[in-house]
C-alpha positions in Angstrom: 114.0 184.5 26.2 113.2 186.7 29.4 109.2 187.4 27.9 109.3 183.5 27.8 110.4 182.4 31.0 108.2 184.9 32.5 105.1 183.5 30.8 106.5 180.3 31.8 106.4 181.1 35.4 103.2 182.8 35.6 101.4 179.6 34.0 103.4 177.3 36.7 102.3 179.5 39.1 98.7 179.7 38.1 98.8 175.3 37.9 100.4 175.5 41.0 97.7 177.6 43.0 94.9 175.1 40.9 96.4 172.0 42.2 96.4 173.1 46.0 92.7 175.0 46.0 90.7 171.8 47.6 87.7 170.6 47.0 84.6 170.4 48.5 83.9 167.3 49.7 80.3 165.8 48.3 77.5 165.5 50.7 77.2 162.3 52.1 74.1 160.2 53.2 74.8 160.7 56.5 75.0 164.0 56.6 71.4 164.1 54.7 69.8 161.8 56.9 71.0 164.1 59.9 69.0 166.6 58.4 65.3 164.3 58.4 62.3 164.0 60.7 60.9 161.7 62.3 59.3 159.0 59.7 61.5 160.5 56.6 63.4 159.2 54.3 65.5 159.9 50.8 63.8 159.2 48.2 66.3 160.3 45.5 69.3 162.1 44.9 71.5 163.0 42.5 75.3 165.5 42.7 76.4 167.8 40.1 78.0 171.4 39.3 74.4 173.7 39.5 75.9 176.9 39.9 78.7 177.0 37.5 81.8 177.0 40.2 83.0 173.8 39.7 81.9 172.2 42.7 79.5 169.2 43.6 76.3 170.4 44.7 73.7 168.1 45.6 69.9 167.6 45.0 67.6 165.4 47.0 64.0 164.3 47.8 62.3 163.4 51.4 59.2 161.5 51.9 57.8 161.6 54.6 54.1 160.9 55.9 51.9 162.9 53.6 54.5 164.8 52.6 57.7 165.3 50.2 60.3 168.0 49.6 63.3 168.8 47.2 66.2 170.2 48.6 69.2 171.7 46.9 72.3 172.5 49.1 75.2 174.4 47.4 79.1 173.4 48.0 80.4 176.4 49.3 83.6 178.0 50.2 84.7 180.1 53.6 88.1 181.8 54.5 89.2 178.6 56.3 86.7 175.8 55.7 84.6 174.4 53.2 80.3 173.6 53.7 77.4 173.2 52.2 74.7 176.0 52.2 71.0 175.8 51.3 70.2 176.7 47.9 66.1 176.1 48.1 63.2 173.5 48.4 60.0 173.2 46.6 56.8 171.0 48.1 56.6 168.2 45.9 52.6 165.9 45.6 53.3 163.7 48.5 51.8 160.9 46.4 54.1 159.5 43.8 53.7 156.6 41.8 57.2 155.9 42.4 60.6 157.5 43.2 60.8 161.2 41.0 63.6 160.8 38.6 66.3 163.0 38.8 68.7 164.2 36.6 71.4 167.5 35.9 72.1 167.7 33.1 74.8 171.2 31.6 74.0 172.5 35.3 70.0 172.4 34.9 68.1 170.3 37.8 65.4 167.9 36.3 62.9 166.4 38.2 60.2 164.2 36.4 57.3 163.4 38.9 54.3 160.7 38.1 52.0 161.0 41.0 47.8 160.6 41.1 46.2 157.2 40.2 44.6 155.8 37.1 43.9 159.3 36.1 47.9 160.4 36.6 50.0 164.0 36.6 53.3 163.7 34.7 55.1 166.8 35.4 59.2 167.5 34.6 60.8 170.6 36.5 63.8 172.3 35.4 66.2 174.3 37.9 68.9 176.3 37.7 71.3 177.6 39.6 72.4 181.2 40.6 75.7 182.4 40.9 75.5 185.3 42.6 74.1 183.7 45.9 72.9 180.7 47.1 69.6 180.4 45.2 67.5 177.8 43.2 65.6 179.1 40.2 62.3 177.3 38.2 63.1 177.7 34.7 60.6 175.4 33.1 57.8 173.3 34.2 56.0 170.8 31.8 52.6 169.0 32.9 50.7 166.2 31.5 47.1 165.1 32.6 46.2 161.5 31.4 44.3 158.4 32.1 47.0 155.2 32.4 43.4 153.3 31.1 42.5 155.8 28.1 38.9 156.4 30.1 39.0 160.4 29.5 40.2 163.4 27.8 43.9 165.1 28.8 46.1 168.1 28.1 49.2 169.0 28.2 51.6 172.2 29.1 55.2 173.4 28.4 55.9 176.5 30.0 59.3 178.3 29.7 60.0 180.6 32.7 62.7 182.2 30.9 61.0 183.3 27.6 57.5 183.5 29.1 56.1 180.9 26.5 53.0 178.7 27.1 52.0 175.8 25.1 49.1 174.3 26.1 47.4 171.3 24.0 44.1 169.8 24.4 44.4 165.7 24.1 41.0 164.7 22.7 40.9 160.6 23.5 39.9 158.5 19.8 38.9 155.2 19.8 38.7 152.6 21.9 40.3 149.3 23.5 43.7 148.6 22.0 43.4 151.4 19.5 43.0 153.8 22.0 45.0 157.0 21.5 44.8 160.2 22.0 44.6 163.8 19.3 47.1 166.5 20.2 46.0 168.8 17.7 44.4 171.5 19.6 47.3 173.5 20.3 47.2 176.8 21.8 50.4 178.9 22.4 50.8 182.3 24.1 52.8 184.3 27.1 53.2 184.6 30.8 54.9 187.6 32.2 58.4 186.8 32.5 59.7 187.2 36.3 62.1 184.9 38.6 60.6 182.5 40.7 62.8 180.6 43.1 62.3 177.1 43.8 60.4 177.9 47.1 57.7 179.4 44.8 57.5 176.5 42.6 53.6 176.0 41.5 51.3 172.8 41.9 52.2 171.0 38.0 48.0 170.3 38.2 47.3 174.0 39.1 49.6 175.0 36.5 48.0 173.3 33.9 44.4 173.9 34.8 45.2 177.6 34.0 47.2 177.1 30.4 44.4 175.3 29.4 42.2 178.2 30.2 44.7 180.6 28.7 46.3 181.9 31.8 
């Protein structure tokens, strides 16, 4: 009876010290907007656990004039008071087609991007938080090069930062008008050298795919 009213206590206790350990508040607009330029704006954002500490952290996008950003600011704890602390930014192509969709999803960042013109990039990044600081890592990046009006050849990438695997396909446009398509047959697979890279050294999606498809 003693062994059970100790455990007793000890899981009272250990509910007790959960219910008063506070949260952290989630970043509001205002508090984002403090931190734009002159002619910026949000053009997305999107609040979730990134880092695996239970707190809301929160993602964002600024536009500005021929220029755009993602930001990632972590919730964060002190002795006596409760933040937010940047986690990374990446340069986005400052020339959408619309507003990049953004989505966390089991603590990975997504960001799918559609930016160029009637020949158009379609890249998705995938992020990931650190635990043991404040950091944003690129743990995939996919890239697809396409005419919106079937007028040319594409190609496609899937790279996996974590595994080092590359799969790059070659999308050979067949017939025409309505019955326009394209063949994703060519595939060609292979392996980068695995190594971190943070979210400030996220690559150009167009870049990235010009060297899969030359094997690189």
């Amino acid at each position: 009876m003693r062994t059970l009213a100790l455990v007793a206590l000890l899981l009272a206790s250990g509910a007790a010290q959960a219910m008063q350990r506070p949260e952290v508040p989630v970043m509001s607009d205002d508090e984002i907007n403090a931190t734009l330029g002159a002619g910026e704006e949000i053009e997305n954002r999107v609040d979730g656990d990134l880092n695996g500490d239970g707190d809301i952290d929160t993602a964002w996008i600024v536009r500005g004039e021929d220029k755009r950003f993602l930001h990632v600011q972590f919730a964060a704890r002190g002795e006596f008071d409760l933040y937010h602390e940047p986690a990374g930014n990446a340069e986005l192509d400052p020339y959408p087609l619309g507003p990049a969709e953004m989505t966390i999803t089991k603590g990975v960042l997504v960001v799918k991007d559609l930016t160029g013109g009637t020949t158009a990039v379609s890249a998705t990044y995938r992020f990931r938080g650190e635990k043991a600081k404040p950091k944003m890592r690129l743990i995939g990046l996919d890239a697809t090069l396409y005419s919106r009006t079937y007028a040319h050849d594409g190609a496609e990438m899937s790279w996996n930062l974590l595994t080092g695997d590359v799969i790059a396909t070659k999308m050979k446009l067949v017939g025409s008008g309505e019955n326009a398509n394209y063949d994703k047959s060519a595939v060609k697979r292979f392996k980068r050298p695995v190594k971190i890279a943070y979210m400030e050294d996220t690559p150009s999606a167009e870049d990235t795919l010009d060297l899969a498809m030359k094997g690189k």
